[in-house]
N, C-alpha and C positions, 0 to 999 in steps of 0.2 A: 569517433572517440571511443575506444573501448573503455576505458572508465567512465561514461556518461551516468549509467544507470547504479551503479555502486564507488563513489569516489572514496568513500572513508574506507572501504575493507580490501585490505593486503590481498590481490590472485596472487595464490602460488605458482599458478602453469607460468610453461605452455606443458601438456602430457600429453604423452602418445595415445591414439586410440584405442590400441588394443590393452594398454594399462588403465586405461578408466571402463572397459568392457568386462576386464577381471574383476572390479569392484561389484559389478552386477549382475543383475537374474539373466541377463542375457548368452544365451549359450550357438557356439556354432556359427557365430558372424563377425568373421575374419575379416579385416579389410587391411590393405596394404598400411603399411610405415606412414603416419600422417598425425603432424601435433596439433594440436587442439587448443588453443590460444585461451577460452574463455566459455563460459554457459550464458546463455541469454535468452532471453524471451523472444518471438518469431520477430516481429519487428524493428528488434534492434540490433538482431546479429547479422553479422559480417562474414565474410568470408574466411577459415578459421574456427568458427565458432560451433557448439552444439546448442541445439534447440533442443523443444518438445514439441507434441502434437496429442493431445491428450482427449479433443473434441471438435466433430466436426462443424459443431458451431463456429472455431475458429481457419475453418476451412480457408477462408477468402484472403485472411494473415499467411497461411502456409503456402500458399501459389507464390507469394513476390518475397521469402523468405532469402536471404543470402546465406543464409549458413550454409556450412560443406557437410554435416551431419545433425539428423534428428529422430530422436527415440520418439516413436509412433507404434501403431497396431497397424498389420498385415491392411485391414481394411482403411485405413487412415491414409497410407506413406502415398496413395493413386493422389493426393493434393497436392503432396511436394514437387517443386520444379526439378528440371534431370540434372539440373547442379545440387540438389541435396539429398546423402546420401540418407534410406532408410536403415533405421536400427530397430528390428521389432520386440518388442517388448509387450508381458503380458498385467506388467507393475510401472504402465510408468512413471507416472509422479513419485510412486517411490524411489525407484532409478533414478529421476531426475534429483534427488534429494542428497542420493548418498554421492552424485557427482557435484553439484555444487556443493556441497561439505567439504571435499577432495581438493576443490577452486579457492574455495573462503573457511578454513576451519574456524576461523573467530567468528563467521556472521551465528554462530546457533544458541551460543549462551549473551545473557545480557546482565554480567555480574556489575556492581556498584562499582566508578569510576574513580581508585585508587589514584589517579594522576591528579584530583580538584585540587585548587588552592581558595583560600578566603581571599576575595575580589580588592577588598587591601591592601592586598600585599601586590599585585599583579598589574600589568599597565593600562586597565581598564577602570582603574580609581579616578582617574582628573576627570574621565570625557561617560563615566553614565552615574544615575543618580541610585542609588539601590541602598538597600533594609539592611537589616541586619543579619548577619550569620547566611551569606549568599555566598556560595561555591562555583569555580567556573574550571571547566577545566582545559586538556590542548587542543590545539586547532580549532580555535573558540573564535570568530569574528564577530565583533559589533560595531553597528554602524552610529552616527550621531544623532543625541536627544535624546536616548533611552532609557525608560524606567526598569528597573527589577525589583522585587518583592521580597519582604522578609522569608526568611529560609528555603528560598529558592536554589535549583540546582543545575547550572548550563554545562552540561556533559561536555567529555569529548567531541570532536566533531559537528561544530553548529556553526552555523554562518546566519546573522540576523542583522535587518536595515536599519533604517534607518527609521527614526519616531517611532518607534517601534512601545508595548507596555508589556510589559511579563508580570505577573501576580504574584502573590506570593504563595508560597508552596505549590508551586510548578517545579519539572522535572522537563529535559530536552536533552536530545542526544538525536546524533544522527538524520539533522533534518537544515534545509536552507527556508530560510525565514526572511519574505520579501522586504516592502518598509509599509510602514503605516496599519501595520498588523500588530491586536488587541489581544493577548492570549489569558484569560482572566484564573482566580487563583485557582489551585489543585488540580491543575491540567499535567498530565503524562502524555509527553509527544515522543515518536520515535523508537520508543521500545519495540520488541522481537512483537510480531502477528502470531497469531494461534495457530500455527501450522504444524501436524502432525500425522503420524501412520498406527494407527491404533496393533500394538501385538500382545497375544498371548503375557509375554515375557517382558518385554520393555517399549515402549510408545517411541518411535524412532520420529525427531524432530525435524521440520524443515526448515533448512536453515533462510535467514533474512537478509538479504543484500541489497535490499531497494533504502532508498532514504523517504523523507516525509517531504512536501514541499509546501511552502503557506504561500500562493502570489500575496499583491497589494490588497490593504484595505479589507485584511480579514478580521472577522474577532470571531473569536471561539471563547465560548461560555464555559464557565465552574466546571470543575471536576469532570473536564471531558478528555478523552482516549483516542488518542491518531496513532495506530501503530505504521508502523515503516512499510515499505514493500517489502517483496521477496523477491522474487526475480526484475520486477518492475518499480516503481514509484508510486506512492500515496500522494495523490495531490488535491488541494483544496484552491478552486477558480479565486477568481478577481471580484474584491467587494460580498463575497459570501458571508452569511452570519450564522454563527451555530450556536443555541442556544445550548439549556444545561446539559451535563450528565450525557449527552451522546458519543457513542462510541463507531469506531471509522475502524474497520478493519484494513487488512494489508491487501497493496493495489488498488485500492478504492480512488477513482476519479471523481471530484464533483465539480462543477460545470463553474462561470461566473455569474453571481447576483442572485445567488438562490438565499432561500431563509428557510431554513431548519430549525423544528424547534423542539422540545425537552424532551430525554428519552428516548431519542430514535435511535436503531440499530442497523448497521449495512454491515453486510455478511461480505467476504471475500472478492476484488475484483470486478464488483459493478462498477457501472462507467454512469454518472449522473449528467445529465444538459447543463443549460444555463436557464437562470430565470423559471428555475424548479422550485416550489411551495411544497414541506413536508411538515404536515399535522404531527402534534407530540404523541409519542411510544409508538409508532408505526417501526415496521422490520420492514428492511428491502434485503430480500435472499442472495445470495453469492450468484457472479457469473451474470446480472443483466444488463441490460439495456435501457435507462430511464431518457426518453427524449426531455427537448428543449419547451417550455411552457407547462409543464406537466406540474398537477395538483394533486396530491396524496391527501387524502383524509388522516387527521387523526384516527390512530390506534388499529391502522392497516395494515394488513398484511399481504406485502408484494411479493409476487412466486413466478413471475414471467415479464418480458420487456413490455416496455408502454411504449405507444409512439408521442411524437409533439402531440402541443395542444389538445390533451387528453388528462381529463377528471376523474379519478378514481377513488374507492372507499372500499372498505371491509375487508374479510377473510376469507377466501380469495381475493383480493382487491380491484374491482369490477367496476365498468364507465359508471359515473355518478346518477346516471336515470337511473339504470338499471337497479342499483344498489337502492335508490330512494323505493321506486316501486312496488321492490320485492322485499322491503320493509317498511311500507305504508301503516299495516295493523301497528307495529312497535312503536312507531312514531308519533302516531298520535295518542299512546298511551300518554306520553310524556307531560 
């Protein structure tokens, strides 16, 4: 399904290779007459499609890749199978930015959804029960039993189950909303992720084409932040609970049955287990690995993957002996 990973934003392609190689830093890598269907992330492109290969962390993704082309570095492209062609580059997630712009020019900006109507006028009045002054706009689905919250706002773009509660002064765009999912008030789901290329002259933006995804039996706490994916999906496990004020960057996986709680931060692209405990104001860095059973200390700071069944605490956030030992004197100040 080539729309799997972006269903709500318009591709413009299919474009020829060597017209999306003129858009970039790429010089001198001719390849024959060949369109290029779509941009995707390694695992979900197709034959057709361009990738990236940015790190060889994701080494073990770039072997079973289908795409027919992926911008990589000279030392990278040795991953790719001989079905995918190398494009070497010495910028590429830049590259890869100004070609998905090229694919999706709407996914970069996230201006206010001119299409809303007040939910009384529209045929979602008989069948949910909602506040006052609620806005919804097209390709809006909801499913039965559900609540909405005074001046609430169901963007463009949302599909939500069934039994479903929405708050008030909540914001949603661009995200599929299972059933039995608790989103409490002043929550912003689905907005653009922070992605950008820092210049001299103008901060060139990456643009967002992943959507958010909530399975069953979630609730996400007050004035908390899911932005969308970018190339991939933002999704949030089965029965997970997120306490206040935390923010979920783009591509962020988190696992089923985990409890999160106030103030936590996940940076870009980490992948969370299931049955994960995380202490309030703890940061997890972009790009890791959190295994299954894993216990973060409050007010942690993660900088590398955890395996399962592993306790950790502090800054660096280090196995829980460790951590306790090598602050015994503090401890028992207390």
């Amino acid at each position: 399904n080539l729309r799997m990973t972006n269903p709500f934003f318009k591709n413009t392609g299919p474009y020829e290779i060597n017209d999306l190689l003129k858009l970039i830093s790429v010089k001198n890598q001719p390849f024959s007459d060949e369109k290029i269907n779509d941009i995707k992330d390694l695992s979900s492109s197709n034959k057709g499609d361009i990738t990236f290969l940015h790190s060889k962390k994701y080494g073990e993704y770039a072997k079973y890749t289908n795409a027919s082309f992926c911008i990589t570095s000279e030392r990278l492209k040795l991953f790719l199978p001989t079905t995918c062609k190398a494009i070497i580059s010495d910028k590429i997630l830049l590259d890869v930015a100004k070609i998905t712009k090229k694919f999706y020019p709407n996914s970069v900006t996230d201006d206010f959804d001119v299409n809303v109507e007040k939910i009384e006028n529209i045929q979602f009045k008989n069948k949910v029960k909602f506040g006052r002054n609620v806005l919804v706009g097209k390709n809006v689905k909801i499913g039965s039993n559900c609540l909405i919250g005074h001046n609430s706002i169901i963007e463009t773009n949302v599909s939500i189950g069934d039994n479903c509660t929405i708050g008030s002064n909540v914001i949603i765009r661009n995200s599929l909303i299972k059933n039995n999912v608790h989103i409490l008030d002043g929550c912003i789901i689905g907005k653009k992720g922070f992605g950008f290329f820092p210049d001299k002259k103008a901060n060139f933006r990456y643009p967002q084409i992943g959507v958010v995804i909530i399975e069953d039996n979630v609730e996400i706490g007050c004035s908390s932040t899911i932005d969308r994916g970018s190339l991939s999906n933002t999704v949030i496990g089965k029965n997970t609970f997120l306490d206040n004020q935390i923010h979920i960057a783009h591509n962020v996986k988190i696992g089923e049955n985990c409890i999160i709680a106030g103030q936590v931060g996940f940076a870009g692209s980490s992948v969370i287990g299931n049955n994960v405990m995380i202490g309030g104001q703890a940061g997890i860095s972009g790009h890791l690995k959190i295994g299954n059973n894993v216990q973060i200390g409050g007010g942690s700071g993660v900088i590398k993957d955890i395996s399962d069944n592993t306790k950790v605490m502090g800054y660096p956030a280090k196995n829980l002996k460790n951590f306790l030992r090598e602050n015994k004197w503090y401890i028992k100040l207390q």
